[in-house]
PQR file of N, CA, C, O and H, with PARSE charges and radii, in Angstrom:
ATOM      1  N   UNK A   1       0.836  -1.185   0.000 -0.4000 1.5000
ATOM      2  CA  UNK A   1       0.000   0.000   0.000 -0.0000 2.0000
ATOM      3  C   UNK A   1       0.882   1.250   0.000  0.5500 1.7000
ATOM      4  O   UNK A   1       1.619   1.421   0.971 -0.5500 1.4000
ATOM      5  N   UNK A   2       0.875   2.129  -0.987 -0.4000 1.5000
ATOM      6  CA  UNK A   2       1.991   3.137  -0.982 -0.0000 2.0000
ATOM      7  C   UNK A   2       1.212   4.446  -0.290  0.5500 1.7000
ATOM      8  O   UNK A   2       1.704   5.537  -0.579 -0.5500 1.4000
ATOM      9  H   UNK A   2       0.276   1.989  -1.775  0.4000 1.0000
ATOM     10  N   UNK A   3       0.202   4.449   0.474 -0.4000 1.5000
ATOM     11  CA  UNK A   3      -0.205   5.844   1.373 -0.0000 2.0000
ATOM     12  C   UNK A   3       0.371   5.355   2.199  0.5500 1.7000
ATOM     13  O   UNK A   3       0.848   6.344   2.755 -0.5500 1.4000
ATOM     14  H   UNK A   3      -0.197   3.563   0.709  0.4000 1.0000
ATOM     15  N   UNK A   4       0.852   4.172   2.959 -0.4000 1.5000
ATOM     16  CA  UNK A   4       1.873   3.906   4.111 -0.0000 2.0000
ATOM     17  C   UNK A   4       2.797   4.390   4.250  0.5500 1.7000
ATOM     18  O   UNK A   4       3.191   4.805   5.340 -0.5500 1.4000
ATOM     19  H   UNK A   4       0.465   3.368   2.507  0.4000 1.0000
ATOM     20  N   UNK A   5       3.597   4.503   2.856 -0.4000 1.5000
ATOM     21  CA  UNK A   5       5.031   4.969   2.577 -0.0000 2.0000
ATOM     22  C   UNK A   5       5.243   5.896   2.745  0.5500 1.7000
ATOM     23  O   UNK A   5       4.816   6.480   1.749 -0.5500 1.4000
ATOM     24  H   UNK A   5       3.277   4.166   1.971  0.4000 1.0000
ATOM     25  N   UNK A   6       5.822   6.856   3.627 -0.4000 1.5000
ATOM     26  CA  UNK A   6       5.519   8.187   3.939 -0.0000 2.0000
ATOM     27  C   UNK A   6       7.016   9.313   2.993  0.5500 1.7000
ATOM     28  O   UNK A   6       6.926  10.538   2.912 -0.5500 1.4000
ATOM     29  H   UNK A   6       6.169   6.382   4.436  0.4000 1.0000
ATOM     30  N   UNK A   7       8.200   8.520   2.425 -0.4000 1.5000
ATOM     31  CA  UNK A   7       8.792   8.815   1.959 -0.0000 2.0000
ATOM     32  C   UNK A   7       8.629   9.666   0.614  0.5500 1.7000
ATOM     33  O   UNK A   7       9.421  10.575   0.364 -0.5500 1.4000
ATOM     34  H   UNK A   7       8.273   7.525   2.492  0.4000 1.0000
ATOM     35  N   UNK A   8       7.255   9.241  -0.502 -0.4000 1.5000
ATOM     36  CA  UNK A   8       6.964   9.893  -1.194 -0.0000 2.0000
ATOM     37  C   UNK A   8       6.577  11.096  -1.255  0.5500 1.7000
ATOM     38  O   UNK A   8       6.852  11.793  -2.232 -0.5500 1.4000
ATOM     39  H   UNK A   8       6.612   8.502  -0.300  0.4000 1.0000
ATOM     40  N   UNK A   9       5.897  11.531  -0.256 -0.4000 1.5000
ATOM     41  CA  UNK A   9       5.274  12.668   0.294 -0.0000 2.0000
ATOM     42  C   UNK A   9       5.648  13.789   1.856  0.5500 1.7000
ATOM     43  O   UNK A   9       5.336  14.849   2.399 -0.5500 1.4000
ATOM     44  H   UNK A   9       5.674  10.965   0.538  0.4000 1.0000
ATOM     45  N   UNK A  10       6.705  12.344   1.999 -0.4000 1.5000
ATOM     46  CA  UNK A  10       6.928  13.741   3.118 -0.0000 2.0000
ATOM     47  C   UNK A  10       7.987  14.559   3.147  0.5500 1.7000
ATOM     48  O   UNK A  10       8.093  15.250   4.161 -0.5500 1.4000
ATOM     49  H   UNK A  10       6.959  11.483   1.558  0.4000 1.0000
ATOM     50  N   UNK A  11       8.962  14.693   2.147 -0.4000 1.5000
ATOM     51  CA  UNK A  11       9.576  15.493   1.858 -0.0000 2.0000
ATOM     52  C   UNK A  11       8.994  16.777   1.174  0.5500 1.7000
ATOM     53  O   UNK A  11       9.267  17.946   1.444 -0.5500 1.4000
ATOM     54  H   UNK A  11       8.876  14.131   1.324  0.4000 1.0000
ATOM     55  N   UNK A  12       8.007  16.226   0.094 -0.4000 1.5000
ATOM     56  CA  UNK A  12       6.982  17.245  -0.375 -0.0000 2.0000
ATOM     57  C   UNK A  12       6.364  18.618   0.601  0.5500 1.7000
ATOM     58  O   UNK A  12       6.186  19.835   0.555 -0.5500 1.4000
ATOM     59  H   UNK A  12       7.785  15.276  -0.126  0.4000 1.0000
ATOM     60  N   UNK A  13       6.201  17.444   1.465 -0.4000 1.5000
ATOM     61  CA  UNK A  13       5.005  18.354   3.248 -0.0000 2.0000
ATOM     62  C   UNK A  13       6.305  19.215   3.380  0.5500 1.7000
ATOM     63  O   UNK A  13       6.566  20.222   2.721 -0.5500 1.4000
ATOM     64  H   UNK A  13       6.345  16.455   1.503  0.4000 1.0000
ATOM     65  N   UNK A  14       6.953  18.729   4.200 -0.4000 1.5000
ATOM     66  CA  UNK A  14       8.664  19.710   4.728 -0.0000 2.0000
ATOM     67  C   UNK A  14       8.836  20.591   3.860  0.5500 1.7000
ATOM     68  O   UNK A  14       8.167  21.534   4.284 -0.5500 1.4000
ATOM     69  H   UNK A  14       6.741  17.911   4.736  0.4000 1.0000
ATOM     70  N   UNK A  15       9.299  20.897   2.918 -0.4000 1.5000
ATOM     71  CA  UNK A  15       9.412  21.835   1.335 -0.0000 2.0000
ATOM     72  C   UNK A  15       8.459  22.588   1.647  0.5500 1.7000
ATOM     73  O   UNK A  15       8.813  23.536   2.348 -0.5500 1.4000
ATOM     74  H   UNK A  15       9.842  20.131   2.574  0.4000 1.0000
ATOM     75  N   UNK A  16       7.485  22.548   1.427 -0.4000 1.5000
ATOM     76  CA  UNK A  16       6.104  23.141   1.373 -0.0000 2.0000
ATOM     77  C   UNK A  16       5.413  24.072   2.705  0.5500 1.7000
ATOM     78  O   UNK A  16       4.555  24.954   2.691 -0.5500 1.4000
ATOM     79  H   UNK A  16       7.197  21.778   0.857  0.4000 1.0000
ATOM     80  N   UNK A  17       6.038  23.575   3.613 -0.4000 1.5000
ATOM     81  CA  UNK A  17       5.580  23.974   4.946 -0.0000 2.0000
ATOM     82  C   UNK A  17       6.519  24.830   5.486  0.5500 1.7000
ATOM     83  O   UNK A  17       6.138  25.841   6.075 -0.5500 1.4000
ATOM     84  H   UNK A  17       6.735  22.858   3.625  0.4000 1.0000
ATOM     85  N   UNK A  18       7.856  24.535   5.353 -0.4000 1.5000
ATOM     86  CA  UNK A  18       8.796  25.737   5.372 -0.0000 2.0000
ATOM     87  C   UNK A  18       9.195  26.692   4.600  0.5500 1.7000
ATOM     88  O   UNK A  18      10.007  27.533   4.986 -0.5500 1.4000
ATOM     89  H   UNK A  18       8.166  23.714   4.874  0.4000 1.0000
ATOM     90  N   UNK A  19       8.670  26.685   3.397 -0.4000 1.5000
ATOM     91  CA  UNK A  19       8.515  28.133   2.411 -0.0000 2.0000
ATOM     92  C   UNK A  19       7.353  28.563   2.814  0.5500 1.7000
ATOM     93  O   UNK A  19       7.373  29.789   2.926 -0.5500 1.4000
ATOM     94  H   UNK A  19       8.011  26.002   3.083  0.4000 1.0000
ATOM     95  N   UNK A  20       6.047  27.956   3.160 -0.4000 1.5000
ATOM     96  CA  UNK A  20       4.897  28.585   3.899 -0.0000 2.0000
ATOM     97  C   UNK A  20       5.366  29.535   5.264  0.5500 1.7000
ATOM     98  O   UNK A  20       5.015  30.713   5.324 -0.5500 1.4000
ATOM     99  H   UNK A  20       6.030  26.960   3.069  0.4000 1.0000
ATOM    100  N   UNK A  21       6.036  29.023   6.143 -0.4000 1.5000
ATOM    101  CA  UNK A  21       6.220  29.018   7.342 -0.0000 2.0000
ATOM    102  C   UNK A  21       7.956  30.438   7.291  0.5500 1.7000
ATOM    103  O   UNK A  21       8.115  31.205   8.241 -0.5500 1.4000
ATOM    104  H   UNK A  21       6.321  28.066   6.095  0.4000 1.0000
ATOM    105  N   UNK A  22       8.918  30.449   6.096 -0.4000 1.5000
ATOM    106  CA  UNK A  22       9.274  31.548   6.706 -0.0000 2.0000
ATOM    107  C   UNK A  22       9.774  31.532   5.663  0.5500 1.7000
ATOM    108  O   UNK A  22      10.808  30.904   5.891 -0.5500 1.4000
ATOM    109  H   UNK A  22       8.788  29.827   5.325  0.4000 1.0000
ATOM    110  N   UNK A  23       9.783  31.952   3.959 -0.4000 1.5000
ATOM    111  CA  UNK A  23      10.014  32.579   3.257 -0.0000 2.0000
ATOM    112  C   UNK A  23       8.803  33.582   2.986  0.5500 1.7000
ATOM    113  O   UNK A  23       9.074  34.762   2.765 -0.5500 1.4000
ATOM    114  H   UNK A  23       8.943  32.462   3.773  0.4000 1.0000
ATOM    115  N   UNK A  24       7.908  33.291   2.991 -0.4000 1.5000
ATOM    116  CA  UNK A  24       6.701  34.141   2.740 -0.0000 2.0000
ATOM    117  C   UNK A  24       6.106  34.813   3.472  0.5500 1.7000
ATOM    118  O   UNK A  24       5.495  35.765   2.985 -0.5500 1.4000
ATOM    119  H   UNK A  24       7.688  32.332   3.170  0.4000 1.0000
ATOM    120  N   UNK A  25       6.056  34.595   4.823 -0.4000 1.5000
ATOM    121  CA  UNK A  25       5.675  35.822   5.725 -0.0000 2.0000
ATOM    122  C   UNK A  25       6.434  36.913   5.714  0.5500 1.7000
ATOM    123  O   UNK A  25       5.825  37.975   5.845 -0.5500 1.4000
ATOM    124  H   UNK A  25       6.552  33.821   5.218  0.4000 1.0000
ATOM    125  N   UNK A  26       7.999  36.972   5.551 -0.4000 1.5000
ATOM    126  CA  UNK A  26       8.393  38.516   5.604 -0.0000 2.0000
ATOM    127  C   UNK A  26       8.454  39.179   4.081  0.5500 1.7000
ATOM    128  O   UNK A  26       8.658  40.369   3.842 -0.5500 1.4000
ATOM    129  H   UNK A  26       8.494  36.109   5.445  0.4000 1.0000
ATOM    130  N   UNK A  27       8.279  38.356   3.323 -0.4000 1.5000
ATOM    131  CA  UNK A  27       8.073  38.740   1.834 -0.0000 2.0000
ATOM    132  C   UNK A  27       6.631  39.519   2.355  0.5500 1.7000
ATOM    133  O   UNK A  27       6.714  40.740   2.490 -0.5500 1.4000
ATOM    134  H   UNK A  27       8.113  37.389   3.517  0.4000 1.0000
ATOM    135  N   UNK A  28       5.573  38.992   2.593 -0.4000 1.5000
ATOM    136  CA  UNK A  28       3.861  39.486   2.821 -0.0000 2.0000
ATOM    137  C   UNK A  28       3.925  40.966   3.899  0.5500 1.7000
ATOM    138  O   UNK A  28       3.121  41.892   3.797 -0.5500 1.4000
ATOM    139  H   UNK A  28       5.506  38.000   2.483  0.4000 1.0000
ATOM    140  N   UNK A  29       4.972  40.919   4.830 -0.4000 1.5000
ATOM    141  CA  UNK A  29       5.148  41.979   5.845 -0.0000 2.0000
ATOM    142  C   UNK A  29       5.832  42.949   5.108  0.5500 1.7000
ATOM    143  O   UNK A  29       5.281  44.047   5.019 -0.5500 1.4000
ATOM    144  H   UNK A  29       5.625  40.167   4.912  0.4000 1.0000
ATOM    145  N   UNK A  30       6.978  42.777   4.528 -0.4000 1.5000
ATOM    146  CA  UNK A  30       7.698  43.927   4.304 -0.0000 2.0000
ATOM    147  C   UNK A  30       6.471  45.084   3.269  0.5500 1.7000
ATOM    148  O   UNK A  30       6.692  46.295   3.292 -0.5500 1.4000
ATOM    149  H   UNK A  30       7.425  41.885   4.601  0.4000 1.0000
ATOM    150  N   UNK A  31       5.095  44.458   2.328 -0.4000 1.5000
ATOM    151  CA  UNK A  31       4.385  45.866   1.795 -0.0000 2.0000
ATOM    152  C   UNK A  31       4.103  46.807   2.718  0.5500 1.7000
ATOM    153  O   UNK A  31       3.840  46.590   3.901 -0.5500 1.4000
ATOM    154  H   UNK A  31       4.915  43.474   2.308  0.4000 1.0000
ATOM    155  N   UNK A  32       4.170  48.059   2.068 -0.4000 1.5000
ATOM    156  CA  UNK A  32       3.673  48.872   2.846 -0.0000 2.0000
ATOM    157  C   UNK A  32       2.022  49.433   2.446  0.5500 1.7000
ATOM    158  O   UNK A  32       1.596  49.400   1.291 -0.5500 1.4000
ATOM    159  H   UNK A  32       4.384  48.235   1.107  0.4000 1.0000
ATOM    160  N   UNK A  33       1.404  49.821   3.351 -0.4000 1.5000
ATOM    161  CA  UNK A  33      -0.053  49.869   2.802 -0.0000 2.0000
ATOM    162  C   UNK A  33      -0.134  51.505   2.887  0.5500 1.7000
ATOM    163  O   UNK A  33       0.013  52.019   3.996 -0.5500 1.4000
ATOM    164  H   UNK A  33       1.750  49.848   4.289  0.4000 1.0000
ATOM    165  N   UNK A  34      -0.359  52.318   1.763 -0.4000 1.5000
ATOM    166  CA  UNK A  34       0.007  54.029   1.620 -0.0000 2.0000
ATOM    167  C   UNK A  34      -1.515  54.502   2.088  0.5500 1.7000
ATOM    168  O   UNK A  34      -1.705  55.714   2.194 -0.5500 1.4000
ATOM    169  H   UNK A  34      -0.478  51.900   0.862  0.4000 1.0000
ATOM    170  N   UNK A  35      -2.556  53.629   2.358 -0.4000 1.5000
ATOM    171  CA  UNK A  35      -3.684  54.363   2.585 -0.0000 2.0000
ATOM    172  C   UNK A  35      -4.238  53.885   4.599  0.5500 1.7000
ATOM    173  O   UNK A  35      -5.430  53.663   4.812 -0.5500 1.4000
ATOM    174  H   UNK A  35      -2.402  52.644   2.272  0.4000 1.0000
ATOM    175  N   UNK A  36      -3.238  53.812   5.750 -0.4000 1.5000
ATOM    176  CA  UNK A  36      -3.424  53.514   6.857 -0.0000 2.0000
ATOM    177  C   UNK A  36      -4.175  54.362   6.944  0.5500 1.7000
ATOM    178  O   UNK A  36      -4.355  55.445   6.386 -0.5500 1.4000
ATOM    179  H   UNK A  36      -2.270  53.993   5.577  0.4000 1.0000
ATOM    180  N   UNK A  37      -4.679  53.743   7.785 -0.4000 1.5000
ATOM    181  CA  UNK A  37      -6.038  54.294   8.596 -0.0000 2.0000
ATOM    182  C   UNK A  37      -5.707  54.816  10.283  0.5500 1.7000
ATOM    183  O   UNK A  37      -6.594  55.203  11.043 -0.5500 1.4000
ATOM    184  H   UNK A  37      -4.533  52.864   8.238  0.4000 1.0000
ATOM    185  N   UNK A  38      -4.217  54.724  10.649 -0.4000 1.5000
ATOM    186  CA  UNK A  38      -4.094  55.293  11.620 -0.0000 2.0000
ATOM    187  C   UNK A  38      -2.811  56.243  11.629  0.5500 1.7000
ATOM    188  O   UNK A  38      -2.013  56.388  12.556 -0.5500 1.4000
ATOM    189  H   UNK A  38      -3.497  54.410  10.031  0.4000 1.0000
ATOM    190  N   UNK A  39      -2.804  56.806  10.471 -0.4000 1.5000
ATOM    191  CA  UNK A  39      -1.836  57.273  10.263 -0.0000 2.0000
ATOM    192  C   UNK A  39      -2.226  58.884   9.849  0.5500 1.7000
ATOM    193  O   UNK A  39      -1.320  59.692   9.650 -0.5500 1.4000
ATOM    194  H   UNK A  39      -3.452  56.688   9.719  0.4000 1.0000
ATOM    195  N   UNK A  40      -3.508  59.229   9.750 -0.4000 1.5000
ATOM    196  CA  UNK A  40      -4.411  60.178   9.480 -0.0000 2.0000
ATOM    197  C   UNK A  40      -4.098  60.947  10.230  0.5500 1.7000
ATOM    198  O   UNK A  40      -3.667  60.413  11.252 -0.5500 1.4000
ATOM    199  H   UNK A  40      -4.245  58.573   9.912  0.4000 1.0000
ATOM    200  N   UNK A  41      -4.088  62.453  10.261 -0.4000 1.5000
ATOM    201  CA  UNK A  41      -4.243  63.343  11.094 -0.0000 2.0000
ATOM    202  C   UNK A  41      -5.675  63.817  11.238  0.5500 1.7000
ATOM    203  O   UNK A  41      -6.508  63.135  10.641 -0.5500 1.4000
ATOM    204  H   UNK A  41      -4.437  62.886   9.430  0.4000 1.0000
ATOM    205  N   UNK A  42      -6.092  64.814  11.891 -0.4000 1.5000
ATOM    206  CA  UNK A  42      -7.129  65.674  11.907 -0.0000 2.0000
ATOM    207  C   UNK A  42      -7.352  66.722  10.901  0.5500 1.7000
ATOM    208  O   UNK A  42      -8.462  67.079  10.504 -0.5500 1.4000
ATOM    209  H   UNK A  42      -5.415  65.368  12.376  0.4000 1.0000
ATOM    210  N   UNK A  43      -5.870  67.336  10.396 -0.4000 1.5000
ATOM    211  CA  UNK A  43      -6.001  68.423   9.283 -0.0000 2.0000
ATOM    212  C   UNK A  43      -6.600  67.569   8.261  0.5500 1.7000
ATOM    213  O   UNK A  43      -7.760  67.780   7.907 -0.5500 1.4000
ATOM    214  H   UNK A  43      -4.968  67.046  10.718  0.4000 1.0000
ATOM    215  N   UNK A  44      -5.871  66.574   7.731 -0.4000 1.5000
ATOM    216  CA  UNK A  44      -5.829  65.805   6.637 -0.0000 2.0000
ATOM    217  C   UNK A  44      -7.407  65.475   6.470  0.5500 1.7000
ATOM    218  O   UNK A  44      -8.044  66.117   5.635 -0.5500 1.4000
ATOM    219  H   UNK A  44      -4.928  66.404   8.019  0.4000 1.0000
ATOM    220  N   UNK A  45      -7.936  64.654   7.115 -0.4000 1.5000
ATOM    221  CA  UNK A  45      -9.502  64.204   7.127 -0.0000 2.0000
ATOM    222  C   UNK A  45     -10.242  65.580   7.173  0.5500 1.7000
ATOM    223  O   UNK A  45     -11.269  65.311   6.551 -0.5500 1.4000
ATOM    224  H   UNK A  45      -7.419  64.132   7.793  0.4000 1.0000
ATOM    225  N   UNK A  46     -10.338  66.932   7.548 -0.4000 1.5000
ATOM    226  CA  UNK A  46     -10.691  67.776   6.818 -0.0000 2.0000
ATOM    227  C   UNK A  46     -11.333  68.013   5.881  0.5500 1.7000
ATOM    228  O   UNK A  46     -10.549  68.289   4.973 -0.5500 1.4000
ATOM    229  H   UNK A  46      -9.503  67.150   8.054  0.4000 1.0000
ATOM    230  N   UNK A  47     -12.851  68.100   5.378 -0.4000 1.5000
ATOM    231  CA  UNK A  47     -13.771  68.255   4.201 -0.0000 2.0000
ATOM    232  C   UNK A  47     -14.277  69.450   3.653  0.5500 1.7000
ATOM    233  O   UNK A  47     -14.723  70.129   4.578 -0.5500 1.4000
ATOM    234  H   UNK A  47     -13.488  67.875   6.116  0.4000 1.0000
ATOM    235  N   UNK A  48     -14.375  69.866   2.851 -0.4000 1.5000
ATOM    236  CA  UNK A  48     -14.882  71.241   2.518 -0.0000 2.0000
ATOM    237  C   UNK A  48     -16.043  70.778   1.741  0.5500 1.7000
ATOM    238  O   UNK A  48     -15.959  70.107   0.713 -0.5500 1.4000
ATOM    239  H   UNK A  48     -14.012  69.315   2.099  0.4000 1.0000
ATOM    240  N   UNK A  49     -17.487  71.310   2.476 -0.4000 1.5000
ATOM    241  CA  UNK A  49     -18.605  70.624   1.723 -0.0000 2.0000
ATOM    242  C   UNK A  49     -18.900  71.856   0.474  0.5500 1.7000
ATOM    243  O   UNK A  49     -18.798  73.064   0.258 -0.5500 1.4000
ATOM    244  H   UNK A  49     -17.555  71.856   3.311  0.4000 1.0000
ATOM    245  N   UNK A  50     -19.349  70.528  -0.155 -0.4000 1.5000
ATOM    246  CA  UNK A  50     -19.817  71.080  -1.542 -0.0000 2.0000
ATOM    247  C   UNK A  50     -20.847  71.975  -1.807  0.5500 1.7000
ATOM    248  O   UNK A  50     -21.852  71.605  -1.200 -0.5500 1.4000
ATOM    249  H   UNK A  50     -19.432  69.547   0.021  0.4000 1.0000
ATOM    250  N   UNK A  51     -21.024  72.905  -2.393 -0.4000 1.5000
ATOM    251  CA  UNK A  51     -21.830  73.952  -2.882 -0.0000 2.0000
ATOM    252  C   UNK A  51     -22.550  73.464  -4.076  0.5500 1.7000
ATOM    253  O   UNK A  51     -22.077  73.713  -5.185 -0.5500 1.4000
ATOM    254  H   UNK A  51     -20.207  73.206  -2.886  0.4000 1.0000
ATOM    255  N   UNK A  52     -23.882  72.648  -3.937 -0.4000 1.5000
ATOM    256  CA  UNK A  52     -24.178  72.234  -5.048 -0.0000 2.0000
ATOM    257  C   UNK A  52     -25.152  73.233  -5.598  0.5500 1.7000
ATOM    258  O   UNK A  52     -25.926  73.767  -4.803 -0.5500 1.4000
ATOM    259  H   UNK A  52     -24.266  72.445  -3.036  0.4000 1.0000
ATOM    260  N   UNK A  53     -25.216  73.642  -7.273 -0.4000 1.5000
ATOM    261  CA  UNK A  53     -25.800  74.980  -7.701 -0.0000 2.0000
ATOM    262  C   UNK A  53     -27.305  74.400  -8.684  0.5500 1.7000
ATOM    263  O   UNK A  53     -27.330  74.389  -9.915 -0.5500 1.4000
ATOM    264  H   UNK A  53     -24.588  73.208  -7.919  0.4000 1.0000
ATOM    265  N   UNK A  54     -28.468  73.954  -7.777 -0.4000 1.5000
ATOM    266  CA  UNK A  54     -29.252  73.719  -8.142 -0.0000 2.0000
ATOM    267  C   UNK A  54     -30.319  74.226  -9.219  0.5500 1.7000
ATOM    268  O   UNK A  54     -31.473  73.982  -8.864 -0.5500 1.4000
ATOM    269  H   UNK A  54     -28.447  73.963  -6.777  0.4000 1.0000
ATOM    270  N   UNK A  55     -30.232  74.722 -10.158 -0.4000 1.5000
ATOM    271  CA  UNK A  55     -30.928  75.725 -10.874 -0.0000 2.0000
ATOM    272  C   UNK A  55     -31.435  75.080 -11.743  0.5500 1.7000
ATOM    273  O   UNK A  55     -32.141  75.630 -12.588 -0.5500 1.4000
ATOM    274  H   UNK A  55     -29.296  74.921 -10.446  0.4000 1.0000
TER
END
């Protein structure tokens, strides 16, 4: 029965689980996201409402 054999596949798992596990998380961390949401000031969020000219 070769699902017994764990040699075929478990090198596969290992490979797979350690490029999951720490090549790709600091690849995914290092973006930076340019639209934070806590990075806002008070000036900035600032609105000047619109004058709409109904005629």
């Amino acid at each position: 029965m070769p699902q017994l054999n764990p040699l075929p596949w478990f090198l596969f798992l290992f490979i797979s689980w350690t490029v999951f596990a720490f090549i790709i998380p600091p690849k995914v961390l290092a973006h930076n996201f340019p639209n934070d949401p806590l990075a806002t000031t008070a000036e900035k969020t600032k609105t000047q409402p619109w004058a709409w000219q109904w005629h």
